[in-house]
Every structure is written in C-alpha cells, then in structure tokens.
N, C-alpha and C positions, 0 to 999 in steps of 0.2 A: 462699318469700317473697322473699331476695334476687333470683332469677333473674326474679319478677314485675315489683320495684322496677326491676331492669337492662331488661328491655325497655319500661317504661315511659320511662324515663329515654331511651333509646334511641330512641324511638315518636316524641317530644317533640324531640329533638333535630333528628330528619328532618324535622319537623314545618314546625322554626323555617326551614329551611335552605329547605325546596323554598316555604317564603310561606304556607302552609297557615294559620298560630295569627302574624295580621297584629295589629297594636299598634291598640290605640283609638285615637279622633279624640286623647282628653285625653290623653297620653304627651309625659314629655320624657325625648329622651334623651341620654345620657352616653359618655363614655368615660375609661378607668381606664388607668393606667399605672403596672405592676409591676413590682418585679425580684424574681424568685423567689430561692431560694439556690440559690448554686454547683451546676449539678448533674453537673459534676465533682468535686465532692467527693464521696466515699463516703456519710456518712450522709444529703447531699441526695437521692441516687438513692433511696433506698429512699424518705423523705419524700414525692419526687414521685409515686412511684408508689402511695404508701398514699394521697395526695393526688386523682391519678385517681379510685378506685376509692368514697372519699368523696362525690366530686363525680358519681359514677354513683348512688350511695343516696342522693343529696338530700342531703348536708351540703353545703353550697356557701358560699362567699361572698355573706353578704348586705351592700344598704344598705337605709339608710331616711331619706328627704329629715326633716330639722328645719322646720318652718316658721318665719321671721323673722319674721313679719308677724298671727297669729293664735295667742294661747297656748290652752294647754286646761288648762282647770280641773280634769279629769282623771289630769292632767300632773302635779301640782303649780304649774300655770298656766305650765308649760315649752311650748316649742311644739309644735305641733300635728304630729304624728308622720303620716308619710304610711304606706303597705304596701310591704312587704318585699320587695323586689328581689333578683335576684340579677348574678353574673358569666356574661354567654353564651359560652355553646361554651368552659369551661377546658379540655378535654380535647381542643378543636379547634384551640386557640389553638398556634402556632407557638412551642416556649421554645428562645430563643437556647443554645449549648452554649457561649459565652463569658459568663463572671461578669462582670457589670454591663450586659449588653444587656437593652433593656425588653421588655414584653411587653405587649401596648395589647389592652383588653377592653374589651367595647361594654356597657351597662346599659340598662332600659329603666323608667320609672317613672310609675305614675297620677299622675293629677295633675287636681283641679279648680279653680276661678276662690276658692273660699271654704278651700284652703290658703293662698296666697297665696304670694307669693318665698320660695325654700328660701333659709334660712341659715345649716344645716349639714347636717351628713350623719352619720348613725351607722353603723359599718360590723363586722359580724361576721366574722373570720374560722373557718368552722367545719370547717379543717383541721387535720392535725397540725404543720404546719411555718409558722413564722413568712416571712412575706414583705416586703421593701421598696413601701412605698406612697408614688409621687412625686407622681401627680396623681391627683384627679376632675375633669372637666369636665364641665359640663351642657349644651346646645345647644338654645337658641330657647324657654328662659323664657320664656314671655308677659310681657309688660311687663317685660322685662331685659335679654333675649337672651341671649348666653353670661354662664355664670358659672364665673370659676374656684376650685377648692380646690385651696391649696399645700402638700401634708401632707409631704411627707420623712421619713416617719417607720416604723422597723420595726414590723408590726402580729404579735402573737403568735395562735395559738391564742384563742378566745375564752374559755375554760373559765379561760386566766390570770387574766382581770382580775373584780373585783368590780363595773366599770361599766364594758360595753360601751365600744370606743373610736369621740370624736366626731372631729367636723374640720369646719375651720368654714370658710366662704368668706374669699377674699380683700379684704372690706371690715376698715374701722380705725375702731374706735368707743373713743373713752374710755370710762369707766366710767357716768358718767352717762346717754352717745349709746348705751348698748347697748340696743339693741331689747328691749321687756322681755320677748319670747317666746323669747330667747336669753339670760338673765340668770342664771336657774338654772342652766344648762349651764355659760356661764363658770367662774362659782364652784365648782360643782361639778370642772369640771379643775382648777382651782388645787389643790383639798382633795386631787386625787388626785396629784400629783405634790410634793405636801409629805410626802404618808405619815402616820405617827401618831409617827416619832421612833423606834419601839423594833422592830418586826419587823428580821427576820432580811431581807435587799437579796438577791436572785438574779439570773442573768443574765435578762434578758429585761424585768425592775421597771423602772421609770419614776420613781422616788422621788431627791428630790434633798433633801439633806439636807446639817450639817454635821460634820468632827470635827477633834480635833487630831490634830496631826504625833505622833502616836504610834505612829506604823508602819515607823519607820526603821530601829529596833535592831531584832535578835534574839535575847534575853538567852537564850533555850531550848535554841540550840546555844553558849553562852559566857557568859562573864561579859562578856568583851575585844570582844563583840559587842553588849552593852546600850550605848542610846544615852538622853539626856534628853529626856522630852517636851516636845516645842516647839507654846505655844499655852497660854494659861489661866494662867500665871505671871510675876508682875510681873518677875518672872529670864530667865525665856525667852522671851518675848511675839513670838506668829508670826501669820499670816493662817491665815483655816480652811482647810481642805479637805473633799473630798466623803467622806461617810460611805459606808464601806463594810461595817459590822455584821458583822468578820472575830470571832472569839472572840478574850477575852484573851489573853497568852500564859500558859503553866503557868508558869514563873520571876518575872512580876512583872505582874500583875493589872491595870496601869496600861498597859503595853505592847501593841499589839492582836497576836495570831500572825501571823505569813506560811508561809502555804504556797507553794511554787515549784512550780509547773509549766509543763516545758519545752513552748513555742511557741507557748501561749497565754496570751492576757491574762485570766488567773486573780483581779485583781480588781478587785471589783463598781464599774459607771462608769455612769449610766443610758442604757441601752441606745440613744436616740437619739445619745447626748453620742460615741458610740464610731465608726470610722473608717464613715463612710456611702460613700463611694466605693468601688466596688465587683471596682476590675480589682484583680487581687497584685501586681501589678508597680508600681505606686503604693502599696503597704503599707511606706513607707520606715520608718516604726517600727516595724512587725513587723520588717523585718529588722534593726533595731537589736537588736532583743532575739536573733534567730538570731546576730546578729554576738558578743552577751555570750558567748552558748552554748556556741559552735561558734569562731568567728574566734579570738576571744582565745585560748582554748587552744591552738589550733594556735598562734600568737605562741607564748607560753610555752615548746611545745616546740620551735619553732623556736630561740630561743635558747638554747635547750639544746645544740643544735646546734654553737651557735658560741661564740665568749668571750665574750660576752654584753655587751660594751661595743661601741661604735660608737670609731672612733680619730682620726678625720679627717671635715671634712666629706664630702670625695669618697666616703667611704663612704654618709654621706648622701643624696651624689646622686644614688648607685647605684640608691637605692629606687625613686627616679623617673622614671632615663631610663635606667638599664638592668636595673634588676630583679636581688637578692636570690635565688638558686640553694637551690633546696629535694633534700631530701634525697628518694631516691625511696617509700621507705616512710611519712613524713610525706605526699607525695600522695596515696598509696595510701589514708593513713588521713581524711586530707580527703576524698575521693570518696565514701567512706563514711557519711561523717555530714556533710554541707553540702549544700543545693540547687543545680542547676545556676545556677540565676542567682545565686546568691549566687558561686558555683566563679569567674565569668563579673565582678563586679563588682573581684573581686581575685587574680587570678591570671593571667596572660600565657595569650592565646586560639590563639597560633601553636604549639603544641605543646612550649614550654620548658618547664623547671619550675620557673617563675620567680615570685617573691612581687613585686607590683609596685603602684604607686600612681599614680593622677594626677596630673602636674605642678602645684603649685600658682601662681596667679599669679604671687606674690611670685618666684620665680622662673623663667618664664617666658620673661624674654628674658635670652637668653646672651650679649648684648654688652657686660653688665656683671652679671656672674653672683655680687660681692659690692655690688652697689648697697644688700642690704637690714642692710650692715654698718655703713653711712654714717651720722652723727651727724645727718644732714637728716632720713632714713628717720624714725629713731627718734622724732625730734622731730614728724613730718607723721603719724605712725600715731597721736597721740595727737588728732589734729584729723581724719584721716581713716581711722582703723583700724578693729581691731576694737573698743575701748572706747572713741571718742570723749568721754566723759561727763565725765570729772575734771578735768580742766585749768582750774585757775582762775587770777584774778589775787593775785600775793604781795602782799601788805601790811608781814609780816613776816619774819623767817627770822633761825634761831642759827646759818647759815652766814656766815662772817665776810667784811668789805670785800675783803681782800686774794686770799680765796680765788677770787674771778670778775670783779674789776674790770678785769682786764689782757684782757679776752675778751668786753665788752662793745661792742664800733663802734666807741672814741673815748669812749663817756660813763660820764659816774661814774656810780656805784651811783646816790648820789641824784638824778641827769638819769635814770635809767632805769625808778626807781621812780615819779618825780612824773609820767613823760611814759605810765606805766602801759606798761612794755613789758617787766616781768618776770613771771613765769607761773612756776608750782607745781604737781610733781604728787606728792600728799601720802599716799603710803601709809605713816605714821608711826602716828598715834592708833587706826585700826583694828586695824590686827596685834601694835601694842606688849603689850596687855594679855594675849594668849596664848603672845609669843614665847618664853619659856623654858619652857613646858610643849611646846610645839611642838619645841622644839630638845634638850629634855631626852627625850621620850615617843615620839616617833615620827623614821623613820630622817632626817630633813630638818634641813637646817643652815642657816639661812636669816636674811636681816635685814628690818625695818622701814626702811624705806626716802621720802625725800625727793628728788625733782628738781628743779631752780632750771630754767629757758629763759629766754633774750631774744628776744624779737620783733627778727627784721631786717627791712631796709627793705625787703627784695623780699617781706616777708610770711611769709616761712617761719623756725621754731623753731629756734634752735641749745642743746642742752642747754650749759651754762656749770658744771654743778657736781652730783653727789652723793651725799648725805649718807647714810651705810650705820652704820643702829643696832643694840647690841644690849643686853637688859636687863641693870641691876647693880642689887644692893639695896645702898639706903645707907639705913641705920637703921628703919623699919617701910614704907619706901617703895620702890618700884621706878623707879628712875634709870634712864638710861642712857649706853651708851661710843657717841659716836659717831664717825664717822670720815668726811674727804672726800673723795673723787675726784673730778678735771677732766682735760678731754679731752686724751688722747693719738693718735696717729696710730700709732707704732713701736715696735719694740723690744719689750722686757717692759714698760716702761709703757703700750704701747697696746694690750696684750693686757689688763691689769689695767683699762684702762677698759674694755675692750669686756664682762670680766666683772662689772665696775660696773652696766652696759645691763642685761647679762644679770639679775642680782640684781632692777636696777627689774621686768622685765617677769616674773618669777617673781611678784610683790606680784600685778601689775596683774591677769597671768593668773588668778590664785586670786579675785580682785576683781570681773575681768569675770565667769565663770562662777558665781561663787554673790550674786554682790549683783546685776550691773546688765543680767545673765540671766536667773538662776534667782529671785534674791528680786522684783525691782523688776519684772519681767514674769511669768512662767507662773506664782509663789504669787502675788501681790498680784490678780489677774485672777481667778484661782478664783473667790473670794467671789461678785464680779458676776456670773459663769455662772449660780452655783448661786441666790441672792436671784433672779436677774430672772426663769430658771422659777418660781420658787415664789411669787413676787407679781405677776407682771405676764403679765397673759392673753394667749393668740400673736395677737390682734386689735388690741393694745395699741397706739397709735404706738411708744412709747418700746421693747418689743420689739423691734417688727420692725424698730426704729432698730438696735438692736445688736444682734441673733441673727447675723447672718454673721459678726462680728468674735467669737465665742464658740465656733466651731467646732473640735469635735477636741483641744479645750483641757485637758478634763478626764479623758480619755484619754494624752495625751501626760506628760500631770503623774501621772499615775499608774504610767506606764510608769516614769515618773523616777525614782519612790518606790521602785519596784521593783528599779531597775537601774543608778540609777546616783547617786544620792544617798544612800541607803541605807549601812547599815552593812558596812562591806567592800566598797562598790559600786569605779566607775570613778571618782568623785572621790576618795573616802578615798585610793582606790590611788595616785591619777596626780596630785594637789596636794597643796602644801605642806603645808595647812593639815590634814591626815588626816583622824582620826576627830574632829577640832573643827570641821569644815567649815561642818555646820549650824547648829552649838550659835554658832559666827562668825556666820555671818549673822543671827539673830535678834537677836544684839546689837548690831549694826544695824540691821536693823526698827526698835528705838525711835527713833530718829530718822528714819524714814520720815515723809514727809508728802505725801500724796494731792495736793494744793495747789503743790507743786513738781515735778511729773510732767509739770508744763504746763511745754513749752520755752519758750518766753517766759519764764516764773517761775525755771526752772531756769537760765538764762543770765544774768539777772541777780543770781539770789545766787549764783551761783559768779566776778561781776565782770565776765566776760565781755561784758554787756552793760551800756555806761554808761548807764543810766536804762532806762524802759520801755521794753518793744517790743510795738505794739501794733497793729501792722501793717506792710507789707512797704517799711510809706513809713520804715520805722524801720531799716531796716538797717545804714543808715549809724552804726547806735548801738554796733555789734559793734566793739570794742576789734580783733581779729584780724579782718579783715575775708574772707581766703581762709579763713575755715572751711568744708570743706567740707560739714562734719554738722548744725551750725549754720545754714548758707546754704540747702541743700534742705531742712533740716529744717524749716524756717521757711513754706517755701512750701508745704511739706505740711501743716505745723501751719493755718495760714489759711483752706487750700484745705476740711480738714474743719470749721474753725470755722464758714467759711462755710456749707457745707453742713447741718453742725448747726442751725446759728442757722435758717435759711429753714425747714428741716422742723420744727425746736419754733414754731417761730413761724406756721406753718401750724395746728395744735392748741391750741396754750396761746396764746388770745389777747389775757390778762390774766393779773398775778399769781396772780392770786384761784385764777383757773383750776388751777393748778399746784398752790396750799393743800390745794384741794377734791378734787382726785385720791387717792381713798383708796386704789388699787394705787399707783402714783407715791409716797404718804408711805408707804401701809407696807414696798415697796423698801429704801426709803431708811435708813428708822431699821432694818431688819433686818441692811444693810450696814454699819451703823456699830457697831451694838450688839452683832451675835451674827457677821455675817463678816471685822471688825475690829475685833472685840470689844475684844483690848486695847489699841484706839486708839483704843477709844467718849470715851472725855471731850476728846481732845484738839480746842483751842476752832478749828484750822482748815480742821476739817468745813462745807462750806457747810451751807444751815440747808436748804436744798431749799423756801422760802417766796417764789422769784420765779423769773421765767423767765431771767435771767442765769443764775443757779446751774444749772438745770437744765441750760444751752448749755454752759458752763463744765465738770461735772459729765462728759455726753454725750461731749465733747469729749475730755479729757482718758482716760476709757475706751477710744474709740476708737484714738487716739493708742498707748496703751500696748500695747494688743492687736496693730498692722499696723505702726504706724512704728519705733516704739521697738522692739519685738522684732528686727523687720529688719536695724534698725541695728546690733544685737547678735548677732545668732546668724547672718544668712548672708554674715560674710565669715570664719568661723571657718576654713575651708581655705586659703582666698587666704592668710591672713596666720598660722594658727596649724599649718597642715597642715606647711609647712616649720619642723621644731619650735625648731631652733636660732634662728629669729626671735624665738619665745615660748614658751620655758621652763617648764613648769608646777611644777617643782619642782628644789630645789637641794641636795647631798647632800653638799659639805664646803664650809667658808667660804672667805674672801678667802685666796690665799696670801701670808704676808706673808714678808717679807724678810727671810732669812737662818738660813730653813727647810728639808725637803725640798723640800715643798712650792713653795717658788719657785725651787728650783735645776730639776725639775720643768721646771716653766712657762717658764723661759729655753730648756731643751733642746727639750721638744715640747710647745709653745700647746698644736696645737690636741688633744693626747690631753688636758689639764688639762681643758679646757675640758667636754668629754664627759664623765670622771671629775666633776666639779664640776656638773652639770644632769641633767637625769634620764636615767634609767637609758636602754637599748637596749628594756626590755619595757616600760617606762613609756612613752616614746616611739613607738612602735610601735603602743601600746595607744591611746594620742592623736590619732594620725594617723587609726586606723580609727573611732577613733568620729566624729570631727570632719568626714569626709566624708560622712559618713551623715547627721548633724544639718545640715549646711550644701545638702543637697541639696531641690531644687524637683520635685516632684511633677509628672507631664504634667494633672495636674486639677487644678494651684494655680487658690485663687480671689484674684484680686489685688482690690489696694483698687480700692472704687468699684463692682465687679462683683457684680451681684445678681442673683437668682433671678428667671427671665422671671414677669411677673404677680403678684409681692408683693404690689402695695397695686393699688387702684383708685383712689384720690386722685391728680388730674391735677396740681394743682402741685406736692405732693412729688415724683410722677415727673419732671417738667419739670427741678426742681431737683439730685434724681438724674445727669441727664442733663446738667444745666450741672456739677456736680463733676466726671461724667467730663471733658467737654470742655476743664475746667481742669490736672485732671493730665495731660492727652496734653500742654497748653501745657507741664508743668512738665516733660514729659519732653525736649522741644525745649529747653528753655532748659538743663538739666544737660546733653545730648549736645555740645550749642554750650560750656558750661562746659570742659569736660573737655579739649577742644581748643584753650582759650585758655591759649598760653604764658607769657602775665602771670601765671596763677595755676598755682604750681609748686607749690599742695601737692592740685590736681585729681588729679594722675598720679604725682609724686613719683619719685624716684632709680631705682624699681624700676620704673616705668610701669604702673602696675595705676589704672586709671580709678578713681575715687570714683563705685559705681553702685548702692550697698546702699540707696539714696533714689532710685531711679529706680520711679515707680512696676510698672510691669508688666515682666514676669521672662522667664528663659529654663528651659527643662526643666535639671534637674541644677545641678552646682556652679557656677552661673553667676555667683556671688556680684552678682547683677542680682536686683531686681524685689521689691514693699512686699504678702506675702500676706494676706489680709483679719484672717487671725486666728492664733493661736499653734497650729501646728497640727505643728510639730518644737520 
C-alpha cells in the first residue's frame, strides 16, 4: 500500500512538471515563503526527512482561501471555505543549509465568481516539524489583483492546535468594518490566544496570559534564596508578566519552581513573542545566557588565579588595550566548554592567551586618557550619559550657604537659585529606607547620596557639593549623619572627592539598571505585549500601530527573570543594592505614573522645563538648553506624536468612534485593571473616551519601547564597560581622617580606590555582560522600519513614510549637533558623541541607533 501511495505520489509529481495535470481556466495562484528549521541542527535532519517522506504519503501542507465577501450558513455564517490546496513540489523545493534562508513554494487554488475575494487563508501543517511562515501571496484575484498575507508566525504540527491556524490578509478593519464573512474568525483567534487561564503553556502554545513576579526566588534550594512576590500586594505592587504555568515550588506554594536548563530558553514565552530572526549569530541573548554559563566561571577562576583585586587603573587598562594573560589550563578548560564564536567574542584571535575586551568609548582617545575623571564629564553624563533622567531643578537643599557659595561664578546662592541655575541629583529618598539593612545584610558599604550642580554660562554642569548619608535612629524614627564634600583637584582631598563621584555614581548605577531600565521600560511594557494580543485582532489599526515596537520583549524579560534579576542572579551579585534589588524597585513602582513617561510631561515636573513643551517651537522653554537627551529626545518625541496623531486620525474619525471600539475599550480597562492591576484606581489613567487619549496613550508606548529604552540600555559600554567610570557597587565607606584607612589613601589612592568599589570578579562580571546588552544585532529593526505590505491603507502608508523622511532630517540635524563647539556637553571632555538618539544604528557596540522595540 505505501509503495502504491509513493508511486502515485510520484506519477503526480512528473505529471505537474512535464504540464500534463494544467490548472483550470478558475485558478488563483500563490506563493508561500518558509523557513523550515535549522537543518543543521541535529533533530531538524531527522524532522526534514520524516518531513519528506509525509509529503510522499499525502500529508502535505495544506490551505484553504477564507471568503471575505460571501459567509456560509454552514459555516456558522463564517466565510465561505474554498477546497484544500496544497504546497507544490516540498520535496523538489531547494532548502537553503543556512538557518534563516527562505524557501518560496508555489500553491494553486479553485476559485469561482460566487466565492468572492479571499480574506483569509486557513493553513494546515501536516508534518512533524513546525516551520516559520513569512508570507502568502495570491496573484491576479479577479477584481483585486494581488493580495498580500503578512503572517510571521511559527506554524506547529497541526494535531497541536484545537483550531486549525488562520491568517488573514493585509487589510485594517476596526471592529465594526469587519466583513461579517470574516467576524467569526476574528473572534475566534482572540479566544485562542487568551487560553482558558489554567492549562499547563508548552513550547510551541500561543496563549498569552498574566502572572506575578513570583518566579525570582528559589526558596527549594535555600531559605537565603526565597525572595517576596512582587505584584498583587499593596507592599510590593509590580506590573504583570507573562504566565508561564511553571508548578509551585515544594518550599512555598506561592513561589512558581525554576528548573535551569543549560542553553536553552527553558521558560514558557508564546512561541511567536520568542527570537523570530533566524541566523545564531544574531542570538545576542542566547549568548547572554552561554556568557552566565560558561564566561563568568571562567572569570571566577580566573581570579583565582591572581590576588583577585585590580591595584591601579593601568591594570585596568590592560583589559583593554593589552589584554589580561591566562593561564594555560584555564584555556584548555575554555575550549572545552564555550563555542567558537563565543571563544572569538572574548578572547585575543592572534594566538595569545589573552582575556581581553573592547575599548570602550569613554575611553578611547588617549590624548586625554583621564578626561572621564574631570568634574565637567561627571556633570555632562548626567545630561548626556547613561541615565540622562534624573537631574532636576533644586528648589531646596539641607546643604548649607557656605558649603557652595564660594564656587558659584560670582553669585550668591540666592542669584543662583531665583535665576534657576542650580540642579539636583537626588538619590536620598529612594535608597534611605533600605540603607542599613543593605549595609548591615549584605557585603556593601554604601551611602544615600545627594549632588548640588550650577549651570555655567557655556551651558555645561559643574558639581559644587555632595552630600554622603547614612541612617541613625533617633527615637522610633530613622534620621540620618550626613556629610559634605566639594570639589578638590589634589592631594588626598582630591582623591576623597573623586571617591565622593565614585559614591554618587554607585547610587545612580543601581538606579539606572533596576528603575529607569529594567522597571520603567522591559516590566512596565510587558503588560501592553501581552493585553494587545489578547484584545486586539492583528487586523486591528491600533495593532498593527504597535506589534513592531513589542518584539522579542517578552523573551528578553524572561531571560532576565532567569538570569539576571533573579535570586543570586548578575544583579544581586554585581550591585549595591543585593538581594533587595527588586523588592527596591517596586517601591518605586508606586510612584510610577504612565502619564509622566511622556517627555514633555517628564521635563517639566522634574523643572527642567519652565512651563509646557508642546512642540519644537517650545524649546527655548529648556532651563539647560545643551541637553543633549532632552534636545533629540524631543524631536523624537514629536516625530512619533506626529505620526501617531495622522494614523489614529486616519481610523477614529470622531470621539464616538474611539467609545464604540469594543477591542480598543476592552485593551484598555484590561491594562489598567489586570496588567497594572495595582495602579487600576490611580485617577491619571487617561479614560481612553476620545481620540486625544488614544494619540497620547499610542504615543507614549511607542516612546517607551524604541526611545526611552535606547536612551538607557545602549550606551551601557561606552560609559559603564570602563567600570571605574561607574561603580556598581561599594565595599568599605569614606576614609576619614586619622584612620588606617586614610593614612592608606595618602600612600596609594589609587589601591584605596579598587579596595573601596567593586571587586576584580564583580567588575569583570559587569564589563561582560554590559557588552552583550549594549550590542546591535545585523537584523536590528530601527524606529520607523516596518514590514514590506503591512497595511493596504494608502494614507497611513504615505504617513509612514513622512515619519521616516522626518527622522533621516533628525539624523542630520544631531550629526550637524554633535560637531557644534558651542555645545560642549554634545561630545564632552572624553569626546564620545551623544548618538543613543540617533535614529538608525550600527551593527555591534555602536552605542548609535533608536531599535523599534525592547528587544536586549
């Protein structure tokens, strides 16, 4: 019977080829574009070949056109189903031996006058091995002509799913515009990509769903390992994340288990949401997780190796421009366990046996090889760094007249404050309330910390003062000792200011990476991934507005979960703030507010901007006028408002409109209620009842996902990869006077200094991850960049097309910035351009270029 079915199969095949079995007059036909799996990898070979041999017995890949235009009552009045197609010639079709090369297959499909226009397509796959599905095309529709379907989407085995999977054409129907021969189907994907809440999620499921932050500790191997769930408690109040249906742990029922397994992403992400791009060599977060593995250990016992402190910068510099001497059975034992390209990303390729790293910009040019020592630096990284964000205007301050008056231009305190030209970076109130559990519990000896700045007249920051706390109880309350420092150039007083710097940027670093990285972009984002699958249909406007800004998001944040925010992860390890790292930022979430996200909003309640900014005519409203994150930020901010505003405004073209969107409200209150559940009552939720809120809303998402992430996470090498810049953690305090400790620091700075900030494996361990987060992918998708044939709406396309044409202006206008010597905090003491707001990027640590979505 098989060898009857094979030469039929066979018969049919020669059939197609020599024209014998020619297509009806009524035939439209298609073409399909696949990427099979890897079939270099081992269990793809086998797959292809079970694959084959399917595709000889008639399993084959089927479609079947949807009719848009004629329902059947049959149907449940869904549209009118055409006959079963399949894939021609799989087994004649050419498969690339490179992972992510396509594979284009031709269909052919009846078709008469009383189906009418296909407007979807249902597709079986009836193999064993799931495949990548990029396109369907159709060619010469009667009354259409071409039609495209934009699917991107992994298609499993068909036996997985309970409903065949559909895919729909590239038209945009609200909810009401939906063809009602295509209305069932819609709804019907929502219900399937919601789930029912309680099944068990497996690789391959589609179900997007919510839970708390209960997957950080691991109480099963310790006690010293359980951590607080964050999420659902007025104490810990966090943004959701994606359910992953892991079993409790056995030690505390509330806590979900983690199983580890090495090199793969072990948990459950739905399977579109996970890296679609298909070459390894662009897997920069797989090899983050090989780097946890594998890299770091090798550190470890690298320092094993040696006395395990760093003594001098020049040691430092050694990592970078001449490389770190390994011992030869340490390579031996690397070769063994690391991939060649990983071997290749850190390790000297000329045959040394050298540990070595990339030059970071910061330093870069060796004409002034301490430029990033300078009190100007310090002051411009806070307007052009890596955390831009904080720097606001003083109003007030318990640092005293005398302590900064004499270092002011010429003017008194009060000339400096009325003329608004002192500035505050205030990491006091956040870290106070943990600092003696932090200083008592875990090995870091660190303060709460305030900085005073004067704006001078050429525009650039000079710090004038600060202020290093730490907690004292007086009577049922938590006081504190504070202490001031102001700037020295010499001697042991200008080593004690320089570890004053050091102290601030210890704060800011623990600051940047869990609030205005990790809380204020990759959690706060989740939500909207997960809500806008599960309410709003991929036909939707307001989708296909945001699906590229949501890519790889929920993948990467899971990786996080796993590896480096986690208990005993790379943060615990490598900042201050340890095993409170998280339990810190939540308590900050309540003061999150969705509504200050928008720069515009955010620069003027942090003073920065006197009154509104409400367009580019408003600039002149910037207190600091060389901002540089501020300045591009703004033209980016506009450039998307604008572009929001025209494409909502193309669909919703009345309030009412907007009211009456029953996916649009129910989005909405799902985001408020259950994906920032514990920030459902707070009153500055827009109401989502007019098309402002929606732009506004639109906007602000957008924003957070490409700009604000950028701004954040890719100069982390430039400026944090040379770590004596920024400090992530500090391990004995101030030395004061008349101690070892400062007799110490008169004899040899800069060994104090190393002794004093983190460790040689801490450091070390910083530098490698930080190159790996801050690096750009060869398939980055930058802002503005979308999928050829998204919509068939010509003015949204048009519109489309004016945003790009606006950010290539914006890139002209930063490149022209950056070279104007007027503005000294563009390029700054170290000459490193302000290019993290340039829209479009370079491969690697280019710390250049604004990617569509959070996708490191």
């Amino acid at each position: 019977m098989i060898l009857g079915n094979l030469a039929s199969s066979v018969g049919n095949v020669v059939g197609d080829i020599t024209g014998l079995n020619k297509p009806s007059k009524n035939t439209i036909t298609g073409s399909v574009v696949i990427v099979k799996k890897n079939v270099l990898d081992f269990t793809a070979v086998h797959s292809t070949v079970a694959d084959s041999l399917f595709e000889l017995l008639g399993n084959q890949v089927s479609l079947q056109l949807v009719s848009a235009e004629n329902p059947d009552p049959a149907n449940d009045n869904g549209g009118k189903l055409g006959k079963l197609a399949t894939l021609e010639y799989w087994n004649l079709t050419y498969t690339p031996l490179l992972a992510g090369d396509d594979s284009l297959y031709k269909v052919s499909f009846e078709w008469d006058e009383e189906f009418g226009i296909p407007g979807a397509i249902i597709l079986r796959n009836n193999h064993t091995a799931e495949f990548f599905l990029k396109t369907i095309t159709l060619e010469n529709v009667p009354g259409e002509g071409r039609i495209h379907f934009v699917c991107n989407s992994w298609v499993y085995p068909d036996r997985r799913y309970k409903k065949p999977r559909i895919f729909f054409s590239n038209k945009t129907y609200l909810p009401h515009e939906t063809p009602a021969a295509l209305r069932k189907f819609r709804e019907e994907e929502l219900q399937v990509l919601r789930g029912d809440g309680t099944r068990q999620l497996k690789t391959g499921d589609r179900v997007y769903d919510y839970a708390l932050y209960n997957d950080l500790g691991d109480p099963d191997k310790g006690a010293d390992l359980a951590r607080p769930v964050l999420g659902g408690l007025a104490q810990y109040p966090y943004p959701r994340r994606g359910r992953t249906s892991r079993p409790p742990s056995k030690t505390d029922p509330k806590t979900e288990s983690r199983l580890f397994l090495p090199n793969i992403l072990n948990i459950y992400v739905p399977r579109d949401e996970q890296f679609a791009h298909l070459k390894l060599s662009d897997f920069i977060a797989y090899n983050l997780k090989g780097l946890v593995n594998q890299i770091i250990p090798l550190l470890e016992a690298f320092v094993n190796y040696t006395p395990n402190e760093f003594d001098s910068f020049k040691d430092v510099d050694n990592l970078f421009f001449s490389g770190l001497p390994l011992p030869t059975d340490l390579i031996n034992q690397v070769a063994n366990n690391i991939p060649l390209e990983m071997m290749g990303e850190f390790f000297r390729s000329d045959g040394q046996q050298l540990l070595k790293f990339p030059v970071p910009k910061l330093i870069e040019d060796r004409s002034n090889p301490f430029a990033w020592r300078t009190d100007e630096e310090f002051g411009r990284e806070m307007l052009a760094g890596l955390n831009p964000l904080l720097i606001q205007l003083l109003k007030n301050s318990s640092i005293t007249k005398q302590d900064i008056e004499y270092n002011l231009d010429g003017l008194t305190v009060e000339e400096a404050l009325s003329s608004k030209r002192l500035f505050i970076l205030d990491h006091h109130d956040t870290i106070m309330p943990y600092l003696q559990t932090i200083n008592e519990y875990t090995e870091a000896k660190t303060y709460a910390s305030r900085t005073i700045l004067f704006l001078r007249g050429d525009g650039t920051l000079k710090p004038v003062a600060i202020e290093l706390s730490l907690p004292k109880m007086e009577e049922d309350k938590i006081g504190c000792v504070n202490k001031v420092y102001t700037p020295a150039e010499h001697g042991v007083e200008g080593w004690i200011w320089m570890l004053a710097k050091a102290f601030v940027n210890v704060n800011d670093s623990g600051h940047h990476q869990l609030v205005s990285h990790w809380l204020n972009t990759h959690a706060v984002l989740e939500p909207f991934v997960i809500a806008t699958n599960r309410q709003l249909s991929v036909v939707h406007p307001i989708y296909k507005l945001l699906h590229p800004h949501f890519r790889d998001t929920m993948t990467i944040n899971a990786l996080a979960r796993e590896l480096l925010i986690n208990a005993n992860g790379i943060i615990e390890r490598t900042f201050c703030s340890g095993k409170y790292s998280l339990e810190m930022s939540s308590v900050i979430y309540k003061s999150w507010n969705f509504m200050d996200q928008a720069l515009p909003n955010d620069l003027k309640k942090r003073g920065i901007a006197d009154g509104d900014i409400k367009s580019l005519d408003d600039l002149d409203r910037l207190l600091i006028k060389d901002y540089p994150y501020a300045v591009d930020g703004l033209k980016i901010w506009f450039a998307i408002e604008n572009w929001v505003r025209d494409y909502c405004s193309f669909y919703y073209k009345t309030d009412e409109m907007v009211q009456r969107d029953p996916e649009l409200q129910a989005w909405w209150k799902e985001l408020r209620e259950v994906g920032h559940g514990d920030k459902k009552d707070e009153p500055w939720w827009p109401k989502m009842q007019n098309l402002e809120d929606l732009i506004q809303s639109c906007t602000i998402i957008i924003w957070i996902a490409s700009a604000l992430h950028a701004a954040v996470n890719y100069g982390q090498y430039a400026f944090g990869g040379y770590f004596p810049n920024r400090p992530t953690l500090s391990r004995r305090f101030m030395p004061e006077k008349g101690t070892p400790e400062y007799a110490e620091l008169e004899k040899n700075p800069e060994k104090v200094f190393f002794r004093t900030m983190s460790s040689q494996l801490q450091s070390l361990t910083v530098i490698t991850v930080v190159e790996t987060l801050s690096n750009h992918a060869s398939d980055e998708v930058y802002l503005g960049q979308r999928t050829p044939n998204w919509t068939t709406d010509a003015v949204p396309l048009q519109a489309s097309d004016a945003f790009n044409r606006r950010l290539a202006e914006i890139e002209g206008v930063i490149l022209k910035m950056n070279i104007d010597k007027k503005l000294k905090n563009r390029i700054g003491p170290v000459n490193v351009p302000y290019n993290l707001l340039h829209p479009t990027g370079e491969i690697g640590i280019s710390g250049k270029g604004i990617p569509n979505s959070i996708s490191i």
